[in-house]
DSSP file (Angstrom, degrees, kcal/mol; ACC not computed):
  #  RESIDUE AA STRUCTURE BP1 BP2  ACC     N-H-->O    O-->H-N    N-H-->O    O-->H-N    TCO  KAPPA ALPHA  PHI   PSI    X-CA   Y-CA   Z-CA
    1    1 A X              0   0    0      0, 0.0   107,-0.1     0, 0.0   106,-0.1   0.000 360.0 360.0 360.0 156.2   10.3  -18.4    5.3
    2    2 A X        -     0   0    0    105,-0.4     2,-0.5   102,-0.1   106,-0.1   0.157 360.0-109.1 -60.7 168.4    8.0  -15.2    5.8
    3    3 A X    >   -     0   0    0      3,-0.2     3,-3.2   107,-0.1   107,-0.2  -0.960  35.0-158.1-111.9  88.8    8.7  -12.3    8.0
    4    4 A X  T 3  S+     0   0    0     -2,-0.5    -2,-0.0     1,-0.3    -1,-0.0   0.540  87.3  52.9 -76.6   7.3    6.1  -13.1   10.7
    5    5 A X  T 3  S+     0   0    0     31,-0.0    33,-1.9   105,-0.0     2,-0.7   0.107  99.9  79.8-102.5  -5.8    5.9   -9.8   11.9
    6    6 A X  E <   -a   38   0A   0     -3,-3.2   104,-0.6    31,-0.2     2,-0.5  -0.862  52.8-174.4-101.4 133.6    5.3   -8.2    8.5
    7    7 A X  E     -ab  39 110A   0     31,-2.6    33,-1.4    -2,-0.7     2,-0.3  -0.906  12.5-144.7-138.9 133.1    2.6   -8.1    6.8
    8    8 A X  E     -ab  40 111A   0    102,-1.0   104,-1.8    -2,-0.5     2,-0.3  -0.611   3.7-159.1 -80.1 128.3    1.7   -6.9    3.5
    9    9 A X  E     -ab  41 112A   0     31,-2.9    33,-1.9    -2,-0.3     2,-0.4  -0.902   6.3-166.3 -87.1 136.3   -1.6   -5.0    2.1
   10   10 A X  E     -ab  42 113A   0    102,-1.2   104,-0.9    -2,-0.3     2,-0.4  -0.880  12.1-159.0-148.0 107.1   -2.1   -5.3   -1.4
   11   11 A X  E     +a   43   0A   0     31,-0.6    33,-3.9    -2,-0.4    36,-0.3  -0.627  33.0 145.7-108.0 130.1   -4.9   -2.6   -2.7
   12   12 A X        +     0   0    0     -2,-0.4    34,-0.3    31,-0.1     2,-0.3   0.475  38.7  91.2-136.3  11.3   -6.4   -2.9   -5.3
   13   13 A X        -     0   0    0    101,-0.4    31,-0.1     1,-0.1    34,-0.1  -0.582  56.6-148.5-108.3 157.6  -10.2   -1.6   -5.0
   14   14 A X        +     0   0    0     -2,-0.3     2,-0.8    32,-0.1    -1,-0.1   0.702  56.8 131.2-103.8 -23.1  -10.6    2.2   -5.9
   15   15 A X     >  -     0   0    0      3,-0.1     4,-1.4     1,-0.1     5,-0.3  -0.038  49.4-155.3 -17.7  65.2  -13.5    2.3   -3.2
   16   16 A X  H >> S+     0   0    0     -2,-0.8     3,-2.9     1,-0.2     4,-1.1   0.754  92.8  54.2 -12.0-103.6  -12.8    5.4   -1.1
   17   17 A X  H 3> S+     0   0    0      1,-0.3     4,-4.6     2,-0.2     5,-0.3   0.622 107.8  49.3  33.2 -92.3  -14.5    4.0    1.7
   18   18 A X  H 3>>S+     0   0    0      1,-0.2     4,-1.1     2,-0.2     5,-0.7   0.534 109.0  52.2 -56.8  -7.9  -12.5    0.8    1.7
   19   19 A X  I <<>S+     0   0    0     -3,-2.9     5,-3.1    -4,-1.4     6,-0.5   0.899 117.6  38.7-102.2 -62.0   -9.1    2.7    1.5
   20   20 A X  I  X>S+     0   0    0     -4,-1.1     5,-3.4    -5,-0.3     4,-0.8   0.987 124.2  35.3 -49.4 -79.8  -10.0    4.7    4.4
   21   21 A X  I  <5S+     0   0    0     -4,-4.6    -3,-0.2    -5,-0.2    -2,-0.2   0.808 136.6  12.6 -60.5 -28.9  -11.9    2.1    6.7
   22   22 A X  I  X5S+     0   0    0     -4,-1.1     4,-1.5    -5,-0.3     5,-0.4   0.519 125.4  42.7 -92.2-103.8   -9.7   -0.9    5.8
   23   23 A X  I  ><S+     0   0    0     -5,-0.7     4,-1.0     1,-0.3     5,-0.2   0.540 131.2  25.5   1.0 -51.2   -6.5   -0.4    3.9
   24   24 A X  I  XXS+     0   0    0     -5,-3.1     4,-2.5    -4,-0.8     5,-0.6   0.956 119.5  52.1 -91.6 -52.5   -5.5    2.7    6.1
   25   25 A X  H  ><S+     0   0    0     -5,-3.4     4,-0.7    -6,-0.5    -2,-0.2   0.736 113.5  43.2 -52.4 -37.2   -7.3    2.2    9.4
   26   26 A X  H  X5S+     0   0    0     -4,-1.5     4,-3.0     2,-0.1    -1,-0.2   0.910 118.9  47.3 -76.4 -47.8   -6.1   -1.4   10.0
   27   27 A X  H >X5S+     0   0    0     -4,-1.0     3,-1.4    -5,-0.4     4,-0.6   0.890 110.7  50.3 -64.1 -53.7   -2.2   -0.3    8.8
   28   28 A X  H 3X5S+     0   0    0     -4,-2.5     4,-2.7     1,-0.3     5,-0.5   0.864 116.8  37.2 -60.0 -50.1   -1.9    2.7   10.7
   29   29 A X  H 3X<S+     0   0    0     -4,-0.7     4,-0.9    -5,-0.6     6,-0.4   0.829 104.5  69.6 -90.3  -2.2   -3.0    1.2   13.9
   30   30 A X  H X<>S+     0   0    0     -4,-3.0     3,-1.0    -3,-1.4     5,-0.9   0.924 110.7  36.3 -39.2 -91.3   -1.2   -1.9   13.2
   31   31 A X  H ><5S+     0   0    0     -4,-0.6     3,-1.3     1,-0.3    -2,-0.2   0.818 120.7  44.0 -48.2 -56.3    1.8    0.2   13.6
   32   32 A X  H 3<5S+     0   0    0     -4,-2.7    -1,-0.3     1,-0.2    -3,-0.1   0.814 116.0  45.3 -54.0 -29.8    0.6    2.5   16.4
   33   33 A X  T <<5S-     0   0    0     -3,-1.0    -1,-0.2    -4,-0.9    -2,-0.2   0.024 116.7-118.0-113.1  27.4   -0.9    0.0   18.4
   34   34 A X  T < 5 +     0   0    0     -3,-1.3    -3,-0.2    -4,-0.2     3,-0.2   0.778  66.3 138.9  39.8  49.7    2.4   -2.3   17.7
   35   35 A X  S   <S+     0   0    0     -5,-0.9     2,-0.3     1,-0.4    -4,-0.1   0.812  72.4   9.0-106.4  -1.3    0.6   -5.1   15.9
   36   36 A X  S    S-     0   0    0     -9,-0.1    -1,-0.4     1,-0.1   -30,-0.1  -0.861  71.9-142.7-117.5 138.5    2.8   -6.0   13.2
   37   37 A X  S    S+     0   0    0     -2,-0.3     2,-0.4    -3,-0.2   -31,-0.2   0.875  92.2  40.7 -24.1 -67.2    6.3   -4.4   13.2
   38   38 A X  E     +a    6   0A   0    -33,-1.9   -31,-2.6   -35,-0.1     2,-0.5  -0.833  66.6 173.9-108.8 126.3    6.4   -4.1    9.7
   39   39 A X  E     +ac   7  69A   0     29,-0.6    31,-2.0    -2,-0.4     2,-0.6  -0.903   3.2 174.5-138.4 124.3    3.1   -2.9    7.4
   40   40 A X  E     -ac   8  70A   0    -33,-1.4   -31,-2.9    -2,-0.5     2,-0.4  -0.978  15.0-159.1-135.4 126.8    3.7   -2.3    3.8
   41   41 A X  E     -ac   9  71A   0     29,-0.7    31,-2.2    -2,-0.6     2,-1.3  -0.737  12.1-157.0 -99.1 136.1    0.2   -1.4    1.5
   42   42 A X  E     -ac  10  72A   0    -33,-1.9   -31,-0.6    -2,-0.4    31,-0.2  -0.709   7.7-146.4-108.9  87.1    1.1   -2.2   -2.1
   43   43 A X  E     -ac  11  73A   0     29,-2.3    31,-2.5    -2,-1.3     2,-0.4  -0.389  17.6-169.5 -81.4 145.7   -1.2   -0.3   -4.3
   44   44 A X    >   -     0   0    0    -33,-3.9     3,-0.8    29,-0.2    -2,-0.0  -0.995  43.2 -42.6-136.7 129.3   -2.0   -2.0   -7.3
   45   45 A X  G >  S+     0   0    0     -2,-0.4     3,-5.5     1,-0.2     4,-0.2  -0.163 124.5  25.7  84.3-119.0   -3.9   -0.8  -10.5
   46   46 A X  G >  S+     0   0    0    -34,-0.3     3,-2.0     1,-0.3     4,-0.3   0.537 106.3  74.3 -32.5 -45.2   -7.1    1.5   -9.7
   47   47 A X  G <> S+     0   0    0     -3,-0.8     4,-3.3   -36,-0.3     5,-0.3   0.601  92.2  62.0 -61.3 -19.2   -5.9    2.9   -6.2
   48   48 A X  G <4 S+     0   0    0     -3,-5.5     4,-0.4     1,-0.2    -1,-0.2   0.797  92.0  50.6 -81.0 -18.0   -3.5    5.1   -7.9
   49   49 A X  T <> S+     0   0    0     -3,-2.0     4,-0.7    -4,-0.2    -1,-0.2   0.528 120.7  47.2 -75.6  -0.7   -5.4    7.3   -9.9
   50   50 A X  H >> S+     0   0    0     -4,-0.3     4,-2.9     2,-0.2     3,-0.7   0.892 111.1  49.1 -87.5 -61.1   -7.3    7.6   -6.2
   51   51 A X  H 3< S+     0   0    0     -4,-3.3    -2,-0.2     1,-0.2    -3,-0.1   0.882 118.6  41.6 -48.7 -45.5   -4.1    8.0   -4.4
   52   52 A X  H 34 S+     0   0    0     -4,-0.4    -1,-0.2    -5,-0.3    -2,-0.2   0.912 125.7  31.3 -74.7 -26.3   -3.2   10.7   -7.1
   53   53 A X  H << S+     0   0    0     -4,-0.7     2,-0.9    -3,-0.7    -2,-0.2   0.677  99.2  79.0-109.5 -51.5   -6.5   12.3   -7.2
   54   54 A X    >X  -     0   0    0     -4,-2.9     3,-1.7     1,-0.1     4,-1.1  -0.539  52.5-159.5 -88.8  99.0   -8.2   12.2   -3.8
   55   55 A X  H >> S+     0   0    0     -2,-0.9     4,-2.0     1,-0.3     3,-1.3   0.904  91.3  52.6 -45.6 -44.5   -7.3   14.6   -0.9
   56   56 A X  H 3> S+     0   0    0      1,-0.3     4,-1.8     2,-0.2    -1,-0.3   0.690 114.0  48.9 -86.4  -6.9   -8.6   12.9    2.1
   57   57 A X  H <> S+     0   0    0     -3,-1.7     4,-2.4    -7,-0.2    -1,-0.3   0.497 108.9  55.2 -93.0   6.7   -6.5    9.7    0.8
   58   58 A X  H <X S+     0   0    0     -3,-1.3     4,-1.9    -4,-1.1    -2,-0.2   0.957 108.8  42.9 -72.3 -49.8   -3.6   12.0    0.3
   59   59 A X  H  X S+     0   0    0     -4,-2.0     4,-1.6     2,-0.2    -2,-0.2   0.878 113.7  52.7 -75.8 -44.3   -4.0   12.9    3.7
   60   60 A X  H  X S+     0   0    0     -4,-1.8     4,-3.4     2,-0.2     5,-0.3   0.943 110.9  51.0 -12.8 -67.6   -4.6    8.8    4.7
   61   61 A X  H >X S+     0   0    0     -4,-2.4     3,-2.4     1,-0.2     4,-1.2   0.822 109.4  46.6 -54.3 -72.2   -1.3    8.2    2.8
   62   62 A X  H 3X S+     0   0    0     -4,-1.9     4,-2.9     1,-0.3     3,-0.4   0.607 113.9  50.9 -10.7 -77.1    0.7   11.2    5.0
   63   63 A X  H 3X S+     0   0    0     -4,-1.6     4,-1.6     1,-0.2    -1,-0.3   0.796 108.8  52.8 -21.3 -65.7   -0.9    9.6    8.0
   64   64 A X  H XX>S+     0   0    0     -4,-3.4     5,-3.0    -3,-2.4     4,-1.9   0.925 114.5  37.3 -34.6 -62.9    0.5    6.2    6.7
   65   65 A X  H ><5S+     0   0    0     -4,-1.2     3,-2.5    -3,-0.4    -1,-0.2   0.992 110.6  66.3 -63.5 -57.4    4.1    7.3    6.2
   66   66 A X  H 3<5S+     0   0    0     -4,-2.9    -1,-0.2     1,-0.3    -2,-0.2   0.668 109.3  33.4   2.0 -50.7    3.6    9.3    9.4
   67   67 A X  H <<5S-     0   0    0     -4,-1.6    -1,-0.3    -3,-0.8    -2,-0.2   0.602 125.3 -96.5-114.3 -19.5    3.1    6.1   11.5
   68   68 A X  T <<5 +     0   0    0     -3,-2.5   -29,-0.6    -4,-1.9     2,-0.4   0.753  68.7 150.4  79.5  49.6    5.7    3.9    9.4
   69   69 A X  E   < -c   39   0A   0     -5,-3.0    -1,-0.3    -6,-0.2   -29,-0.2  -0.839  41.9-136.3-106.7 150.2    4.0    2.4    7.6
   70   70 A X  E     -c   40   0A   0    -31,-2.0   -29,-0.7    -2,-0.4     2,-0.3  -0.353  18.0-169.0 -92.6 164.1    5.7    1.6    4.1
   71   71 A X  E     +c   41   0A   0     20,-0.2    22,-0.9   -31,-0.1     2,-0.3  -0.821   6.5 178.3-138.1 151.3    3.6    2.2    0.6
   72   72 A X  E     -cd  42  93A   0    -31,-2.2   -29,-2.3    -2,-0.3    22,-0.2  -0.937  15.8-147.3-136.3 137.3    4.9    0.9   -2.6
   73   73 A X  E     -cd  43  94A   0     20,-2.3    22,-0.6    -2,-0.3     2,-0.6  -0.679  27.0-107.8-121.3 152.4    3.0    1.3   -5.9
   74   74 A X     >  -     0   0    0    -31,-2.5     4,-2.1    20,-0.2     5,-0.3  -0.757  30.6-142.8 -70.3 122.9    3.1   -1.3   -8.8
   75   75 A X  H >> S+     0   0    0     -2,-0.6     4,-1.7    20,-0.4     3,-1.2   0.889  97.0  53.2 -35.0 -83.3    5.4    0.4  -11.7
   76   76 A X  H 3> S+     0   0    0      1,-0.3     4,-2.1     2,-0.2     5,-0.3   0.769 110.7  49.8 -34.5 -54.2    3.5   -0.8  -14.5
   77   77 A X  H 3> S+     0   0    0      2,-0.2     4,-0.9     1,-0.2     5,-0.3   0.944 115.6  36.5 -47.8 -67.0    0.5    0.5  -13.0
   78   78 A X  H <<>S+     0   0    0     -4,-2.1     5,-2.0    -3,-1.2     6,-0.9   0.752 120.0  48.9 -46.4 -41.8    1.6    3.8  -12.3
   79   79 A X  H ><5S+     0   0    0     -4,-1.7     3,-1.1    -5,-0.3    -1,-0.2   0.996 117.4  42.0 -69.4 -54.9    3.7    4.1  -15.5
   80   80 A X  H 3<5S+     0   0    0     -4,-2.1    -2,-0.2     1,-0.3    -1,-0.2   0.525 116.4  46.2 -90.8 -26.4    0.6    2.7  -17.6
   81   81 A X  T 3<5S-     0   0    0     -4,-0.9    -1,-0.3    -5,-0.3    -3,-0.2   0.289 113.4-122.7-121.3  -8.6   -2.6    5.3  -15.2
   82   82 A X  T < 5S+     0   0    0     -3,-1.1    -3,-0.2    -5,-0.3    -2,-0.1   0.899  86.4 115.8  64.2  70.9    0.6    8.5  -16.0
   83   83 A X    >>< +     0   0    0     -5,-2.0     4,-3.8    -4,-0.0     3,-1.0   0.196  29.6 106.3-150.0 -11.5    0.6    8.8  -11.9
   84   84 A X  G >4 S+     0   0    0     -6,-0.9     3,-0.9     1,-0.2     5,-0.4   0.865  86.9  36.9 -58.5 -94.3    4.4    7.5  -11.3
   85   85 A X  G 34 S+     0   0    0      1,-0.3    -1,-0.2     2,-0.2     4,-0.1   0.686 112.4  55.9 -23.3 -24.1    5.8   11.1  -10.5
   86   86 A X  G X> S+     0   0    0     -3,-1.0     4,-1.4    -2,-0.2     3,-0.7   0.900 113.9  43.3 -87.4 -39.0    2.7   12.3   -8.6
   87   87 A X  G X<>S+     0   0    0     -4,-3.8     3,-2.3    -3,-0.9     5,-0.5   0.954 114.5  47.8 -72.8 -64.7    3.1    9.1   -6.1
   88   88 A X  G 345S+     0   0    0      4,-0.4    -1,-0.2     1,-0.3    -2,-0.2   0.539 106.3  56.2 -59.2 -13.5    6.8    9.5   -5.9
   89   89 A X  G <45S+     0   0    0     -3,-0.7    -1,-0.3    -5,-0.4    -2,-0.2   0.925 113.1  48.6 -80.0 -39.3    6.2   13.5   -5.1
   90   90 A X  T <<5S-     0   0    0     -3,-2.3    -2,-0.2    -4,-1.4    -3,-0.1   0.518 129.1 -99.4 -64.0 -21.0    3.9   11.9   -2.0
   91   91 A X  T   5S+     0   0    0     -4,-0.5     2,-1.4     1,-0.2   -20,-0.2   0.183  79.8 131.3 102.2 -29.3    6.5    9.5   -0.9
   92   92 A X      < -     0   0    0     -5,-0.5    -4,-0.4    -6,-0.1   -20,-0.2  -0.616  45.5-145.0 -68.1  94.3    5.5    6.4   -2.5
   93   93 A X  E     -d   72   0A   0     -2,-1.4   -20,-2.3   -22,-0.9     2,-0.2  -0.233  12.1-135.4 -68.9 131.9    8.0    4.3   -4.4
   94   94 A X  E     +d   73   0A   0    -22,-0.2     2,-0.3   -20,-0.1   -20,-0.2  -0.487  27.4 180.0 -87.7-179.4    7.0    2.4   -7.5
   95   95 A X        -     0   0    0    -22,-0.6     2,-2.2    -2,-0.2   -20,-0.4  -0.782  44.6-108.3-172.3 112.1    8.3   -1.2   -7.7
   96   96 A X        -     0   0    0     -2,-0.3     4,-0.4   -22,-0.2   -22,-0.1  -0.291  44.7-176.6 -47.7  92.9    7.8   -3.8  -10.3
   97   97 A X    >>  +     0   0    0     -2,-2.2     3,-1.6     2,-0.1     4,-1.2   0.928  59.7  84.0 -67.5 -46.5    5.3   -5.9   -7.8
   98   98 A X  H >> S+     0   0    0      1,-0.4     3,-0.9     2,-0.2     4,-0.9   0.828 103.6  32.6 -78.2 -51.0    4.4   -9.5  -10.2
   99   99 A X  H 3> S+     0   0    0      1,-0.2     4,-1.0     2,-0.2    -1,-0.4   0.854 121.9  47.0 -81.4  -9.8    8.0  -11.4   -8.9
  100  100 A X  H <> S+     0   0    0     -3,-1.6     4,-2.3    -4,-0.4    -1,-0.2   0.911 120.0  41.5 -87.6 -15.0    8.1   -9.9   -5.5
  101  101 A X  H <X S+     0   0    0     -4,-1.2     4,-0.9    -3,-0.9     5,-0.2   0.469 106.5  55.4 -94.3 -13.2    4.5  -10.8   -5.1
  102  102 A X  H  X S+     0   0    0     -4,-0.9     4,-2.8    -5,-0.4     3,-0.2   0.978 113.7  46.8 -77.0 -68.4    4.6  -13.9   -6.6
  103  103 A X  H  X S+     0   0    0     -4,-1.0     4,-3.2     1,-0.3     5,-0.4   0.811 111.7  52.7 -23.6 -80.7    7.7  -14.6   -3.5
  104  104 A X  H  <>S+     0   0    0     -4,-2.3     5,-0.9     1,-0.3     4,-0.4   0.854 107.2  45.7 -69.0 -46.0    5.6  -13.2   -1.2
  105  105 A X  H ><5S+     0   0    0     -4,-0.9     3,-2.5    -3,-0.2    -1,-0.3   0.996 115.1  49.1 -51.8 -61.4    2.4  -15.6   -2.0
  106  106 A X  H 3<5S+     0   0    0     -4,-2.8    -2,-0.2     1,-0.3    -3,-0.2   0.992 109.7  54.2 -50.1 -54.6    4.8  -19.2   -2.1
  107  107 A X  T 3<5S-     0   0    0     -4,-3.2  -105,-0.4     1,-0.2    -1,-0.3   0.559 110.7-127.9 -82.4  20.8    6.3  -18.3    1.0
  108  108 A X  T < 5 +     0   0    0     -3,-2.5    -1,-0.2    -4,-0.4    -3,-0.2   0.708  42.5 173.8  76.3  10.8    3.1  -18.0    2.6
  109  109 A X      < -     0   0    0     -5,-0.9     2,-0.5     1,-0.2  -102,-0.1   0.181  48.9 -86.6 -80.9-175.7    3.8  -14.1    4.1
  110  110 A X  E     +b    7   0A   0   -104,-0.6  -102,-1.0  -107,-0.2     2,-0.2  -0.778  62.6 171.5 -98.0 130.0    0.9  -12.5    5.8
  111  111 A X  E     -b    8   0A   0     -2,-0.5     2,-0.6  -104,-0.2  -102,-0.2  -0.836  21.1-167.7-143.2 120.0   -1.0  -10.9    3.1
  112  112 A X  E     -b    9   0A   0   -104,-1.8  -102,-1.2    -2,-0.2     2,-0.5  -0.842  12.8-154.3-106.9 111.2   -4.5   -9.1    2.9
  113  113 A X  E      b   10   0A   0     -2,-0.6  -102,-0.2  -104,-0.2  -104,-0.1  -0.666 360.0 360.0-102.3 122.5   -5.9   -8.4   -0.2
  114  114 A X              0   0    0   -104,-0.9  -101,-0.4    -2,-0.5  -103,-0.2   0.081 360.0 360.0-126.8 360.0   -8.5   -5.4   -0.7
């Protein structure tokens, strides 16, 4: 069974915009405003050359860790867009995502996908 107090984000749009208004705005006050315990954003493919690139999501991400909120990058992705070392200077751990995301879809865990 699911962690029903976690919930996972799993970003995958390069949209500036969306990163900001969704992706960040909802985890960070998740956690500040103490509606899920646990909020872990998964960046997946595009959002990392953004993440690597883009100040004012640099500053997002800070925020992010800031408030406790977790981000985890897919390896392949990272390895594959030459950004694993720039997220991991940021704070962001890479993580072979396809079986832990696979897990997380069968068991039904709270997931929003952007």
């Amino acid at each position: 069974m699911s962690d029903p107090q976690h919930l996972h984000i799993l970003w995958t749009t390069a949209d500036p915009v969306t990163a900001e208004k969704m992706v960040f705005m909802y985890g960070i006050n998740s956690k500040h405003k103490g509606w899920w315990d646990q909020v872990t954003i998964i960046i997946w493919g595009a959002p990392a050359l953004l993440a690597a690139d883009n100040r004012a999501i640099q500053e997002k991400i800070r925020e992010a860790l800031d408030a406790g909120v977790v981000l985890s990058a897919c390896k392949a992705c990272t390895d594959q867009l030459g950004v694993t070392d720039t997220l991991a200077n940021m704070g962001i751990t890479a993580t072979y995502w396809g079986e832990p995301l696979t897990r997380l879809i069968k068991q039904r865990a709270y997931l929003i996908t952007v």
